[in-house]
C-alpha positions in Angstrom: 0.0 0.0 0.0 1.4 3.4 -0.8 0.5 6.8 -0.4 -1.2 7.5 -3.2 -3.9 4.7 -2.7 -4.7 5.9 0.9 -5.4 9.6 -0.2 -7.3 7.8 -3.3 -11.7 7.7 -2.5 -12.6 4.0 -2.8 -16.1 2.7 -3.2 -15.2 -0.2 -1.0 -13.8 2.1 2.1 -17.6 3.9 2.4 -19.0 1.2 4.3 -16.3 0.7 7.1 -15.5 4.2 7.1 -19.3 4.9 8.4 -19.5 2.1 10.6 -17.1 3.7 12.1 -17.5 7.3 12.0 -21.4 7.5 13.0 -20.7 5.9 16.3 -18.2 8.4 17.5 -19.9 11.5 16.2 -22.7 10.2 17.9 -20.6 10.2 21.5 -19.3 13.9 20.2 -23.1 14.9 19.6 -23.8 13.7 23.0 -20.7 15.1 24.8 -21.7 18.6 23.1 -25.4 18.4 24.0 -24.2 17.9 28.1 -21.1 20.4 27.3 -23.4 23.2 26.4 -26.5 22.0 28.6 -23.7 23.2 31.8 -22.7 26.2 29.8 -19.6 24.8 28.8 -17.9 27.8 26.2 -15.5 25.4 24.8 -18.2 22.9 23.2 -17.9 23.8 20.1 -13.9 24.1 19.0 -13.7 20.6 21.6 -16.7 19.1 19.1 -14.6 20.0 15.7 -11.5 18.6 17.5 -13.1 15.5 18.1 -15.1 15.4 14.9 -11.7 15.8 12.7 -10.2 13.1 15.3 -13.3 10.7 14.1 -13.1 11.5 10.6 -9.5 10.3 10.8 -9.5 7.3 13.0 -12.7 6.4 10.9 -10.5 6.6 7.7 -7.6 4.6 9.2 -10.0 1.9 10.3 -11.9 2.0 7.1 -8.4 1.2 5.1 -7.2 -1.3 7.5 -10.0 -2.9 7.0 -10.6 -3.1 3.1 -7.2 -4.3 3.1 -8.1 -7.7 5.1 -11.8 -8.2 3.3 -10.1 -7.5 0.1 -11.4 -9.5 -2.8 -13.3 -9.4 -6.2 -16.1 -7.3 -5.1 -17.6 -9.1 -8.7 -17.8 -12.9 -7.4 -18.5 -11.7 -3.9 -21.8 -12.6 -2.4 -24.3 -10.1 -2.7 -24.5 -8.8 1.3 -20.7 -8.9 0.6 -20.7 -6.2 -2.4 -23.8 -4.7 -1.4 -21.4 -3.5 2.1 -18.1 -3.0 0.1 -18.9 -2.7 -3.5 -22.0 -0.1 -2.7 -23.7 1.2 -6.4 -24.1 4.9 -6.8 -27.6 5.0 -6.3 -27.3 2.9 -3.1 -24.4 5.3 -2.0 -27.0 8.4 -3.1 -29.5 6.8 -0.5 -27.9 6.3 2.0 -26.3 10.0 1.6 -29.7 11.3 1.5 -31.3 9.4 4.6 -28.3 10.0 6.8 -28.6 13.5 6.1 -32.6 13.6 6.8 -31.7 11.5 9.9 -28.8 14.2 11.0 -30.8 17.0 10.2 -33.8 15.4 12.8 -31.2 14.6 15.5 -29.6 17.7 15.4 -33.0 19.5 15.3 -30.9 22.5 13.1 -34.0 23.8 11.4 -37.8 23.9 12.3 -39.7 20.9 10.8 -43.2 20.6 10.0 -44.8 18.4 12.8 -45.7 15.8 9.6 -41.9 15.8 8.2 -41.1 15.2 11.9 -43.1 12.0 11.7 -41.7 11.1 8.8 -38.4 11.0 10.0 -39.0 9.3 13.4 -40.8 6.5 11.2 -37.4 6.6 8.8 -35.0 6.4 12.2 -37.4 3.1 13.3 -37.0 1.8 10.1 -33.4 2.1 9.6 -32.5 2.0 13.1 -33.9 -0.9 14.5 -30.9 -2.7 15.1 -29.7 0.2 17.2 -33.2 -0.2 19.0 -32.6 -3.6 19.5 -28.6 -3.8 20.7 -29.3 -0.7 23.1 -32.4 -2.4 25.1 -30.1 -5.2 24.9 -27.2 -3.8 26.2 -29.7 -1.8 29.0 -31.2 -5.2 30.1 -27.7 -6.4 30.5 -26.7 -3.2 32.4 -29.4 -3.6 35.3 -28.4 -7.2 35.5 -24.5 -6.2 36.2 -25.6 -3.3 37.9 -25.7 0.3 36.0 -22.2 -0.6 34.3 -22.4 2.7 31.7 -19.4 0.9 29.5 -21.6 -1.5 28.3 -24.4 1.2 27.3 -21.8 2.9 25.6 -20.8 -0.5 23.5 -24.5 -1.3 23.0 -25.1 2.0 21.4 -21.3 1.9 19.5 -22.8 -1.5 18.3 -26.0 -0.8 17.3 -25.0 2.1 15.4 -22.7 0.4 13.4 -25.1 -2.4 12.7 -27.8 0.1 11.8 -25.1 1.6 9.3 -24.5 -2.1 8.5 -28.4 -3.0 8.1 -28.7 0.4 5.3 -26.0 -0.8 3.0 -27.7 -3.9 2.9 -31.0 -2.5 2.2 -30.1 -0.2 0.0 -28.1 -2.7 -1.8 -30.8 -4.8 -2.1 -33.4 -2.4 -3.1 -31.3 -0.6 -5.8 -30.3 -4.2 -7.5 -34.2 -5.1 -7.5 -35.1 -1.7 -8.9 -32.0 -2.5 -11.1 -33.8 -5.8 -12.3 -37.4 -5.0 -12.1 -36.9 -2.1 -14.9 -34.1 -4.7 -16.9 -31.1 -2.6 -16.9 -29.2 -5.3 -14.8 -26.5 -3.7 -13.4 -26.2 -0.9 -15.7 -28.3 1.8 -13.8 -26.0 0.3 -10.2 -22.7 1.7 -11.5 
């Protein structure tokens, strides 16, 4: 590997790099939200700090890990290219529903109360697995007694799978819309 293809953008980095990256800008959301709720003045430069930190450790992660699944994205199995082979129209989704998803989390501009609905129904959809590891990961809490850590891993997790779970879907969806209008895998490149 040189330095030329880790600066290079690589289709099959996307996926890892987001697994990744939305767990810990979630923490950095959450660190900001308690930051400024106790009038913290250093939230915001902290938060960019962080938020670069994530983008590269996401990156470095992302890499590391391409290099060990690397294969023939081609013969792969479908789950297998729909995660590190994504198509552009997959990639476009899931670009467009994280951003409606950041834009409701954030709460950065006034919704209508309908759009609102709309995108708690979207983060249900999308983010059942996120649902699922945290009540998980909460059950297990009470049973070893408050431990926070394992919150923390339960959302880290379920985050990641949820990232995990849209790739899939969108994968899957753009290779049926793909062969339902018989364009194969023309209209997925």
């Amino acid at each position: 590997m040189n330095l030329r293809s880790l600066v290079r953008s690589q289709r099959a980095l996307a996926f890892p790099f987001v697994a990744v990256l939305y767990p810990l800008l979630w923490f950095i959301i959450r660190d900001a939200d308690i930051a400024a709720a106790y009038g913290d003045s250093g939230v915001v430069p902290r938060a960019l700090g962080f938020t670069a930190g994530a983008v590269v450790v996401s990156y470095v992660v992302a890499v590391a890990v391409v290099e060990v699944v690397d294969g023939d994205s081609d013969s792969a199995s479908a789950w297998r290219r729909w995660l590190f082979a994504p198509s552009n129209r997959a990639l476009a989704l899931f670009a467009v529903v994280s951003l409606l998803l950041g834009v409701q989390l954030l709460d950065v501009t006034p919704t209508p109360v309908w759009l609102r609905d709309v995108e708690r129904l979207l983060g249900v959809a999308v983010g059942w697995p996120l649902i699922v590891t945290y009540l998980g990961g909460f059950g297990l809490s009470v049973l070893l007694g408050e431990s926070l850590g394992v919150q923390f891993v339960a959302v880290a997790v379920g985050v990641s799978l949820s990232v995990a779970w849209l790739f899939v879907l969108f994968g899957w969806f753009t290779d049926a819309v793909s062969r339902a209008s018989g364009m194969g895998t023309l209209l997925n490149r």
